[in-house]
N, C-alpha and C positions, 0 to 999 in steps of 0.2 A: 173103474170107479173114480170118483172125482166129489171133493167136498172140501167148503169154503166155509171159512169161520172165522171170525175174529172177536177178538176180546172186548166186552160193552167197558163203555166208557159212563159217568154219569151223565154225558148231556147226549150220550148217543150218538154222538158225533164219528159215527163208523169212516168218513176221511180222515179221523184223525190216525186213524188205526193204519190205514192203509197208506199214510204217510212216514211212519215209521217201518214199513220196509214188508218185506212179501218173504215168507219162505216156501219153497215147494218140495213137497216129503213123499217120496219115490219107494215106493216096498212093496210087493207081492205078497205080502206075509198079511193080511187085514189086522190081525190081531196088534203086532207091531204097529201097522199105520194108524192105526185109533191110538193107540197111547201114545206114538208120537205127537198126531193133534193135538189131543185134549194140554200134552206138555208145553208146547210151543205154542198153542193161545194164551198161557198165561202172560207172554210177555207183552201183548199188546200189538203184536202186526197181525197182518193177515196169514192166513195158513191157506194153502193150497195142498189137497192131497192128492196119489194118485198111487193105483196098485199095477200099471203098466206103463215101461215106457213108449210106448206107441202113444198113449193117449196123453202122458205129459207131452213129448216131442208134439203132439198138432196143435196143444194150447199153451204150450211155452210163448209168449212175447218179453222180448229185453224190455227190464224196465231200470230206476234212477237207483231203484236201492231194492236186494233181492239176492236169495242165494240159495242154494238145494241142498238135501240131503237126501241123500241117494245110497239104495242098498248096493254091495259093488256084485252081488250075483243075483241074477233074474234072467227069465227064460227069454226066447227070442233074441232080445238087444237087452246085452247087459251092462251094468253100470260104466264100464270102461268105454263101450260102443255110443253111451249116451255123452260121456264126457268128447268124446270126438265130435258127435254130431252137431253141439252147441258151441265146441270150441272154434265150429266157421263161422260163428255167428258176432254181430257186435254186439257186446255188452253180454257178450256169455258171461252166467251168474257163478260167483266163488263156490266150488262143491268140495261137501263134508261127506267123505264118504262110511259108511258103517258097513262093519266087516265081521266075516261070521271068523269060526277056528280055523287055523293053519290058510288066511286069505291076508296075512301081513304084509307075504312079497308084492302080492298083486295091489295091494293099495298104496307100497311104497314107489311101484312101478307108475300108479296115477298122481300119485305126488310128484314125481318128476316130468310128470308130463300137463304138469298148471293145476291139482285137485288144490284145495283149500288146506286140507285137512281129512284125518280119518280118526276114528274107534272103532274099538272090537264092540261087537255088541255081548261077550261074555264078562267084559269088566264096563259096563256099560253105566256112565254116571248122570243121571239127568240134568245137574248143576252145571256138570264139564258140559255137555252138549251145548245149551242156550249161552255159556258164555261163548264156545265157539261159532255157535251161530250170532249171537251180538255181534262176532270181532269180522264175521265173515261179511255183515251187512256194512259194517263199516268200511270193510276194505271194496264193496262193492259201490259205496258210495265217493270214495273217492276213484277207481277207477271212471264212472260216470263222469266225477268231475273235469277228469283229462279226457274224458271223450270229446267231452263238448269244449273242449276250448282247443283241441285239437281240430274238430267242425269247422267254430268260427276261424284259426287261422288259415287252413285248407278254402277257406270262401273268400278271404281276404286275398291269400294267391292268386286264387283265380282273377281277382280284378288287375293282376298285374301284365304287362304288356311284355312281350320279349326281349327288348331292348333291356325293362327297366329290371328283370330276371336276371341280365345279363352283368348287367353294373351291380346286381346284390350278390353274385357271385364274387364277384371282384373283391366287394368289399367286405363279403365274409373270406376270403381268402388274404384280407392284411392290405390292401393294394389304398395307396391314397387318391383323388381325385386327379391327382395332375397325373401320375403312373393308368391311373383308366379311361382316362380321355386320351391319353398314349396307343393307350391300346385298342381304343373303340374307333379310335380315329373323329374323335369330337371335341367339340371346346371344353373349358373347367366347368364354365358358365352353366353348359348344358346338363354335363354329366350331375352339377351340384343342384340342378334343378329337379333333374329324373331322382335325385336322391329322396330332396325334398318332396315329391309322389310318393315315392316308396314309404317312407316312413307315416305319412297319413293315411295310408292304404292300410298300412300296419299296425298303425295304432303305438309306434313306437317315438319317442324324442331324441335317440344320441344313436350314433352310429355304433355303441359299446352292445346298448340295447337289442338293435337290429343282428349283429353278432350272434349273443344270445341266444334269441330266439331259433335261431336254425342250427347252433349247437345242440339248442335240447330238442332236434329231430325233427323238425320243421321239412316238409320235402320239397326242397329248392330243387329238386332235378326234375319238380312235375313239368310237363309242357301243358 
């Protein structure tokens, strides 16, 4: 089963809704999955329901802003199997998982293995829940954000040549231009030139910058 709802706005304006983030709410239980609905369209995104994970897993698509709440036992493929399956994926969404009596260990076990967050559905708050889904959508929108700027530097690489891969190695390694031209067996001239590529390719100004950048993960070892 599968049902899509989102909260009227007065101009109707149902993109508005669907820009403030998507939840998809995962339970075998129907009775459960309708009160979760009707709870989480109040806040104004879209709700996606579903009472099997087969049928979320084939209409799961990563989207900008978006996160699950998922029962952690269900037949078949259960909650911990569905946490695996989207965890190959990019832009697998923040999961809240809900857990029935004595399922603590096993939720603390998906929490160290990337879950969001979890509740019991015996002390079960609907206030607690939408704020953790609010906090879950935000962290899924800031993941998004370092996806895509991860993208665009990974395309920026790619326009780089080997040579000029070779001198940003260098120069994130501390090394000055006359020590790299040493080593590459080239002039200052040329090595300061290939820098000068590098850096508009990169979108960077200072060689502190270009540093930077492949400190915070950058993969200069791509060929």
């Amino acid at each position: 089963m599968e049902k899509t709802s989102t909260m009227p706005f007065p101009n109707n304006d149902v993109r508005r809704a669907g820009a403030l983030g998507t939840v998809y709410l995962l339970d075998d239980d129907s009775s459960m999955l309708e009160m979760l609905q009707d709870m989480v369209a109040t806040i104004g995104v879209e709700v996606r329901a579903f009472s099997s994970s087969q049928a979320f897993l084939e209409a799961y698509r990563p989207m900008p802003c978006q996160c699950l709440v998922c029962d952690l036992r269900m037949p078949v493929i259960d909650g911990i199997g569905v946490q695996r399956r989207i965890a190959e994926m990019d832009l697998a969404p923040p999961i809240i998982f809900l857990t029935g009596y004595g399922e603590v260990e096993s939720a603390v076990k998906a929490l160290k293995h990337g879950a969001f967050d979890f509740m019991e559905k015996r002390t079960f708050s609907g206030q607690a829940l939408l704020a953790k889904i609010q906090a879950a959508l935000d962290a899924s929108r800031g993941h998004y954000t370092a996806w895509l700027e991860r993208q665009t530097l990974e395309a920026r690489l790619a326009l780089l040549t080997p040579k000029e891969r070779n001198i940003v190695r260098y120069v994130v390694d501390g090394k000055s231009s006359r020590e790299i031209s040493e080593l590459l067996g080239l002039s200052v001239r040329t090595v300061e030139h290939h820098r000068d590529h590098v850096m508009q390719k990169l979108h960077v100004q200072t060689s502190i910058e270009l540093v930077k950048l492949f400190f915070s993960g950058a993969p200069l070892s791509q060929e």
